[in-house]
C-alpha positions as CSV (number, residue, x, y, z in Angstrom):
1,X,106.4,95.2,63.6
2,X,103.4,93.1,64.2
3,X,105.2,91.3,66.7
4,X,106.4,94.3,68.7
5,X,102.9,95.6,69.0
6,X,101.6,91.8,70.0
7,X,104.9,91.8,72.7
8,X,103.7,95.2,73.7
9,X,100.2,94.4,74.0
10,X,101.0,91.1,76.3
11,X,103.4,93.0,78.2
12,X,100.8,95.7,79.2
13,X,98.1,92.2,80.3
14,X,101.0,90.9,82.3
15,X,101.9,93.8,84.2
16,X,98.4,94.3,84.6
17,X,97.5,90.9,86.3
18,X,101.2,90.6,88.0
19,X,100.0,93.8,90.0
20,X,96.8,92.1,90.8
21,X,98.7,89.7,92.5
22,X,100.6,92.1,94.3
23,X,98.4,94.2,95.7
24,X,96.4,91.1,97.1
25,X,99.5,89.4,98.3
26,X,100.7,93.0,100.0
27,X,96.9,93.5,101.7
28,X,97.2,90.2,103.6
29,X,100.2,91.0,104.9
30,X,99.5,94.3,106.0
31,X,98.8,95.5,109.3
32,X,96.7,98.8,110.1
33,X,98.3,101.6,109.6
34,X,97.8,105.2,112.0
35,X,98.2,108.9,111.1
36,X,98.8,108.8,107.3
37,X,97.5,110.2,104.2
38,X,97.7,108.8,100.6
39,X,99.8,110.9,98.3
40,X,100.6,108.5,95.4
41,X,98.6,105.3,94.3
42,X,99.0,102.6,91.8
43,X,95.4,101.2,90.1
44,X,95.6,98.1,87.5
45,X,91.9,98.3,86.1
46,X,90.6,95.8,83.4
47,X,87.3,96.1,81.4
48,X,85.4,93.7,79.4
49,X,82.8,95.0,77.1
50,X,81.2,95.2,73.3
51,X,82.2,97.6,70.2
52,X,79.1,99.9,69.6
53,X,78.0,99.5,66.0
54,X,76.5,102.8,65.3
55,X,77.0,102.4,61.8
56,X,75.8,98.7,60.1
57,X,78.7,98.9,57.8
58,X,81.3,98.4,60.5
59,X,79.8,95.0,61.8
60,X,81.9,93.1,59.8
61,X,84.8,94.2,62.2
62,X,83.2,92.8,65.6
63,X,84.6,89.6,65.5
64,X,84.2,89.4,69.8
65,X,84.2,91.4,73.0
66,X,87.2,93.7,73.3
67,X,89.4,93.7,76.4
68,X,91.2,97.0,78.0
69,X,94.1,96.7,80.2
70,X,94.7,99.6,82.4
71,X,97.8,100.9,84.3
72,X,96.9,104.1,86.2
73,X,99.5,106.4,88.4
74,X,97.8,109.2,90.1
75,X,98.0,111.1,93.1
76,X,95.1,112.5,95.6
77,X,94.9,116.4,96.1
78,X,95.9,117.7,99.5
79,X,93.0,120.8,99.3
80,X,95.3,123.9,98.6
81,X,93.9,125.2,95.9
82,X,89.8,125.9,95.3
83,X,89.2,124.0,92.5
84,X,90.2,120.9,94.8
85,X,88.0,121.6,97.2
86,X,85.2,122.7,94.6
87,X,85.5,119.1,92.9
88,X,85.5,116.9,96.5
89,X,89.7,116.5,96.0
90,X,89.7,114.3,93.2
91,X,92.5,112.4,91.7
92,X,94.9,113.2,89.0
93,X,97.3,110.6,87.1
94,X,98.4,109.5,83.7
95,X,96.3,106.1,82.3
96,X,98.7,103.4,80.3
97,X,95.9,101.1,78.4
98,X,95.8,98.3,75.9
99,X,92.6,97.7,74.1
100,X,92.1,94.1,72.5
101,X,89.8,94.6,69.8
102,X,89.5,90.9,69.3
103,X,90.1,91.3,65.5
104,X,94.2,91.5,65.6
105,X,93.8,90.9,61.2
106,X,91.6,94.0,61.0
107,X,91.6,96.1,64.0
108,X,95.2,95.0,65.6
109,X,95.7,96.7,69.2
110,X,95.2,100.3,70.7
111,X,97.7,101.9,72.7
112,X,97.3,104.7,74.7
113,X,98.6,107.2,76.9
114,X,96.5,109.7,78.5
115,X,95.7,112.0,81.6
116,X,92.9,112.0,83.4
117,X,90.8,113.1,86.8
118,X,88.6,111.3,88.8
119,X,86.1,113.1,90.9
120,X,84.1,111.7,93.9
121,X,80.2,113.0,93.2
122,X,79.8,113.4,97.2
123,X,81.6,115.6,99.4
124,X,81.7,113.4,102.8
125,X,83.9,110.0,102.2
126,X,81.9,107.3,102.8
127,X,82.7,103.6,102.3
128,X,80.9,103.7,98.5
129,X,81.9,106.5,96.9
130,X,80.3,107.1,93.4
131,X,82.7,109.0,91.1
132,X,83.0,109.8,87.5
133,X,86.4,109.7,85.3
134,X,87.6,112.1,82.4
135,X,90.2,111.5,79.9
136,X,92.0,112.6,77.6
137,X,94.7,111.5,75.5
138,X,96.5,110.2,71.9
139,X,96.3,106.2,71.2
140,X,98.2,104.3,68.7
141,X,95.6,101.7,66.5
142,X,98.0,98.9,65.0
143,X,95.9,98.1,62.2
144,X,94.5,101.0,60.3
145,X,92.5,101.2,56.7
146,X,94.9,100.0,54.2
147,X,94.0,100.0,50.7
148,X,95.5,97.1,49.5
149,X,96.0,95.1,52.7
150,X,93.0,96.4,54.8
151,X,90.5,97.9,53.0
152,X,88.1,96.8,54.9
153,X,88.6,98.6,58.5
154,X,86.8,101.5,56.9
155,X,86.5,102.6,61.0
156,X,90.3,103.8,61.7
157,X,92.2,105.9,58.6
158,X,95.3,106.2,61.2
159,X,97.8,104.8,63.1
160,X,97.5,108.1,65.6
161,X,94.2,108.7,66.7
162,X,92.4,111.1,69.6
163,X,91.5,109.2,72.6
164,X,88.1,110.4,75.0
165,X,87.1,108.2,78.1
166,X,84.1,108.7,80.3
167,X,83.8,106.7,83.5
168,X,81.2,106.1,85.8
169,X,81.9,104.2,89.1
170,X,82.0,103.3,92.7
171,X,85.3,103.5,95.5
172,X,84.5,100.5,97.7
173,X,87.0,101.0,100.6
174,X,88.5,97.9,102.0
175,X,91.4,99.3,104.0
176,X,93.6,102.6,104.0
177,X,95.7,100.8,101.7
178,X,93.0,99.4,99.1
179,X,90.1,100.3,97.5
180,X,88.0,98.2,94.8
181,X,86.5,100.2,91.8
182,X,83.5,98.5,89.5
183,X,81.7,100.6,86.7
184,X,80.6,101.3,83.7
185,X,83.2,103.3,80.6
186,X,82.9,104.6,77.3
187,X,85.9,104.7,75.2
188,X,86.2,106.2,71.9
189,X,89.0,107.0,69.4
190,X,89.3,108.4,65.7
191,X,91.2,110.8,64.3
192,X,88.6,113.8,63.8
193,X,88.6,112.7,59.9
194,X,92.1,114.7,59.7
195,X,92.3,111.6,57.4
196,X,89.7,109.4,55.9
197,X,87.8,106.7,56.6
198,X,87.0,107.7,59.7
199,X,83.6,106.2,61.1
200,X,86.1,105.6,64.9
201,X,85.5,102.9,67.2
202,X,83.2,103.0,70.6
203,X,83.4,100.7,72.9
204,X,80.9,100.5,76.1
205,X,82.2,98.0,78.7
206,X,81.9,97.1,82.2
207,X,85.4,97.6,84.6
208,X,86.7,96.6,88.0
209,X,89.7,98.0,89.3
210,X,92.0,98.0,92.0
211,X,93.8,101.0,93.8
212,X,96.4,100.7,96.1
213,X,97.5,103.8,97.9
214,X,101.5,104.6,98.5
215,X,101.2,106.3,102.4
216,X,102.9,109.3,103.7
217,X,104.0,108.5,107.2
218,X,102.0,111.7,108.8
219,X,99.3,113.9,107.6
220,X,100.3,117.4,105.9
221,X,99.4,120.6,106.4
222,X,97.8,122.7,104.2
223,X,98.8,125.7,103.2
224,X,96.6,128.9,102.6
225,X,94.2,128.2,99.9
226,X,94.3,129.0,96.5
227,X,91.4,131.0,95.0
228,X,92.5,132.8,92.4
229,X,90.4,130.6,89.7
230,X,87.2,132.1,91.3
231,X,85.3,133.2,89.2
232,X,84.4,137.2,89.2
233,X,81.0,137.0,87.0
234,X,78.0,134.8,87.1
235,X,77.2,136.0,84.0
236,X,80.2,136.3,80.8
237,X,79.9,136.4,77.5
238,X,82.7,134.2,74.8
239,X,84.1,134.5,71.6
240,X,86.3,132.0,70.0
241,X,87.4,131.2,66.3
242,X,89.1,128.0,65.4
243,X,90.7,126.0,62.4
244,X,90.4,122.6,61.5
245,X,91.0,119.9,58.6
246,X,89.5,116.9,57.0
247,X,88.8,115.0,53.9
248,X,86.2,114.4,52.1
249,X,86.9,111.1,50.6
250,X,89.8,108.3,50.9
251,X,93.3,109.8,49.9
252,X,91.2,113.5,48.7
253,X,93.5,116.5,49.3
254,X,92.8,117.7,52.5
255,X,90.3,120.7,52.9
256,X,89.9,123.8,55.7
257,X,87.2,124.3,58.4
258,X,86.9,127.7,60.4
259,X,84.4,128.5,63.5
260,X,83.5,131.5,64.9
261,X,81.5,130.7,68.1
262,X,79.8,133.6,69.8
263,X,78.3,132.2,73.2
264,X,76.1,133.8,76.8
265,X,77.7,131.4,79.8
266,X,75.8,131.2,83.0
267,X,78.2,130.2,86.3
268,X,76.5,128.0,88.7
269,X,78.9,127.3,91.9
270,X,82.0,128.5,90.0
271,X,82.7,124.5,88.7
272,X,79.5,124.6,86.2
273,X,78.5,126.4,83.5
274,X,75.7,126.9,81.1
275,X,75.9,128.2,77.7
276,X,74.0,129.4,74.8
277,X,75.1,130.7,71.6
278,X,75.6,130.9,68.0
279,X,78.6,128.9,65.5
280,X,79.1,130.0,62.2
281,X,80.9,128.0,60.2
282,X,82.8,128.0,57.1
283,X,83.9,124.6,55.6
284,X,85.5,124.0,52.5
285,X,84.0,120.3,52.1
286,X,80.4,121.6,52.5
287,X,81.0,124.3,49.4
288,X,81.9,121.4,47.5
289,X,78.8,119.9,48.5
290,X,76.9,122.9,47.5
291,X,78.1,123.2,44.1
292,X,77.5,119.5,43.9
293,X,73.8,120.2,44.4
294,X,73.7,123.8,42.7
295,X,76.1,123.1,39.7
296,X,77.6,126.8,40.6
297,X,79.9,128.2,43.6
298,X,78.0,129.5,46.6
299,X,78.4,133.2,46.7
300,X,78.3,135.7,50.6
301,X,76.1,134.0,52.7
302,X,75.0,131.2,51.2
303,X,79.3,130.4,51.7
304,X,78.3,129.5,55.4
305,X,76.0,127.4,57.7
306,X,74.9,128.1,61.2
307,X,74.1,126.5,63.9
308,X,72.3,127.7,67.5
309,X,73.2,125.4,70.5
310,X,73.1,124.8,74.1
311,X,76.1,123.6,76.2
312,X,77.1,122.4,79.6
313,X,80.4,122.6,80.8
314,X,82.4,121.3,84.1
315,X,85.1,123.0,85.2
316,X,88.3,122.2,86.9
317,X,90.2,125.1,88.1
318,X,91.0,127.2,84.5
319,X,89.7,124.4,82.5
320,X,86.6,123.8,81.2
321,X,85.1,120.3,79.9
322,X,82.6,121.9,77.3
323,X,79.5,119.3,75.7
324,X,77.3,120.9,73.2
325,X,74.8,120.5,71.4
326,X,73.6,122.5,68.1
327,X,70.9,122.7,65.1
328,X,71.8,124.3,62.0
329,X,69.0,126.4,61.3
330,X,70.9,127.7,58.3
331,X,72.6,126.1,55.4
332,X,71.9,125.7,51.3
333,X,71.9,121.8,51.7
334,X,72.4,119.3,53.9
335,X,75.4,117.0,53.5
336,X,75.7,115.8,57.2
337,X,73.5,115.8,60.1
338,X,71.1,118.6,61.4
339,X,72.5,117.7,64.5
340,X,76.2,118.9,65.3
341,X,77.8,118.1,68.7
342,X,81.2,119.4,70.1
343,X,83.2,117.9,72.9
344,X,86.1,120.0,74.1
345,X,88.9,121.6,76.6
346,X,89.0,124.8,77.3
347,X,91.9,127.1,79.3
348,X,90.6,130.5,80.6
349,X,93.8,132.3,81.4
350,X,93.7,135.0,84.2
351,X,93.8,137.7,81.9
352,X,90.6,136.4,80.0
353,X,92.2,134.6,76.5
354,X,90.7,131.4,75.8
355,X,92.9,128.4,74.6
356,X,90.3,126.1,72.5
357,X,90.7,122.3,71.5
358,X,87.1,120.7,70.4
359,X,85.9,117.5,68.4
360,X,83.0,118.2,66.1
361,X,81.0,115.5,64.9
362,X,77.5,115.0,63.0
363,X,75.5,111.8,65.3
364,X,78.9,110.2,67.1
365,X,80.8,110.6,63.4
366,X,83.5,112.9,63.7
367,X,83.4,116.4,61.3
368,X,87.1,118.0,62.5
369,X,88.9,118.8,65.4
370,X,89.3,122.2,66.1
371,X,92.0,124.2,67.4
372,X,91.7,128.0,68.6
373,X,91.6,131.2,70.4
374,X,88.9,133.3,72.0
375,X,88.4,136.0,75.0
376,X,85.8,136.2,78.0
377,X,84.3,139.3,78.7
378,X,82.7,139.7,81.9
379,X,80.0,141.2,82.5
């Protein structure tokens, strides 16, 4: 198997630089082109960067600066539909990457699949266009915590692991064929300690990448816009309850978390929100921590621990990129942080149910993901 995954790996590098080579080869020999309007566009992006140790007992697996090889398909809005518009007609695709960790004995390979959106931060095109990137998506890790053969990746517990990518960088357009992209990303993956150890893996690296555009021979027209993801409220109030699992300790059975998030949100131009609220949260792996610390069971309240927070969330038509930040101003003992974090997606349906998908974590160490359903109210 470890030779598939290394043929894999090199296969994804060799694409990556072949198309390189293309697109430069194809740009010299191009001549200007009149009356057309990108619809599909091909982007090979590579990034060179350093594994952020926010934990000294994962230093021993930085053995050198990991590589990521990116093939990106996406496509351009055409502006019929108001979350387009709202977000400057950003760019939608599916991201094909290979991460070298440059420790194959340890760490091995990531590879990924994911969707993502790009979105320009100005709304007139210009020649430099700052933009930011979100993504989304699963990775496979190679080399994962083994306890006879590699007990020392205590960073990865699984071969399948969540993958989050933020992006910030520049369009540089050279022609209406090519555009060069440099900036700054932030990759991490883990697998929301559904399986232990789970400390993940962050990497923080500079990227340049290339995007050639796949012209339509005329410009479209666009059709009536869609609005219907308006928003009728400034002001709204959310509920949402969610599930989740994780475990304690390496090979422990696994154990149940629940939320029940109650939550004032605050629209700002229909593609931002504000939010403040109250989780409550039930966890099996903190009562075990309690009676740890007690010597007896925790009994009504004392079962739970709270937490009051404040959020900011971008939308993008019915969903909602939700970061938040709490303080549990209410528990027996503290086991983890005081500090609890949530990074999510949300889908707000028309008829006001809430489809919920989070990653909790205690200072960048993931507690659980979370999966659930809630309801907007209006007000």
């Amino acid at each position: 198997m470890l030779i598939f995954y290394n043929f894999v790996a090199l296969l994804i590098k060799l694409l990556t630089y072949l198309f390189f080579i293309f697109v430069f080869v194809s740009q010299a020999l191009a001549q200007s082109i009149a009356n057309t309007s990108s619809i599909w566009f091909i982007k090979p992006v590579v990034n060179n960067g350093f594994i952020l140790v926010h934990r000294s007992n994962i230093s021993h697996l930085v053995k050198g600066n990991p590589t990521i090889y990116e093939l990106n398909i996406g496509k351009s809005s055409s502006g019929n539909k108001l979350w387009q518009i709202e977000n400057n007609l950003p760019d939608i695709g599916i991201s094909l990457q290979c991460i070298d960790f440059k420790n194959p004995l340890q760490l091995g390979y990531a590879l990924t699949a994911s969707p993502y959106i790009e979105i320009p931060l100005n709304k007139t095109p210009k020649i430099l266009r700052p933009s930011i990137r979100l993504c989304w998506g699963l990775t496979y890790i190679t080399k994962s915590y083994d306890s006879n053969e590699n007990k020392e990746n205590i960073a990865i517990g699984s071969h399948f692991n969540s993958f989050v990518q933020f992006r910030c960088f520049w369009r540089f357009k050279l022609s209406n064929l090519l555009r060069i992209e440099p900036g700054i990303t932030f990759t991490h993956a883990s697998n929301g300690k559904a399986k232990n150890p789970n400390l993940g893996i962050n990497v923080a690296s500079l990227n340049l990448g290339l995007n050639y555009s796949i012209q339509s021979k005329a410009n479209q027209c666009i059709p009536k816009i869609d609005s219907s993801t308006k928003t009728k409220s400034k002001n709204e109030l959310i509920f949402f309850t969610a599930i989740g699992l994780n475990q304690k300790q390496i090979a422990s059975p696994i154990l149940k978390t629940f939320v029940y998030s109650f939550a004032y949100q605050r629209n700002l131009r229909n593609s931002h929100k504000y939010v403040l609220g109250i989780d409550v949260f039930y966890d099996q792996n903190y009562l075990i921590d309690y009676e740890n610390v007690f010597k007896n069971k925790a009994q009504g309240i004392d079962q739970l621990r709270m937490s009051i927070k404040l959020g900011y969330s971008y939308n993008v038509g019915r969903l909602s990129f939700p970061f938040e930040l709490g303080y549990y101003f209410f528990q027996k003992t503290n086991p983890d942080e005081l500090i609890v974090n949530r990074l999510g997606v949300r889908y707000y349906s028309k008829t006001g149910l809430i489809a919920h998908f989070g990653l909790r974590t205690h200072f960048a160490v993931a507690y659980n993901f979370e999966y659930g359903l809630g309801y907007r109210f209006k007000l």
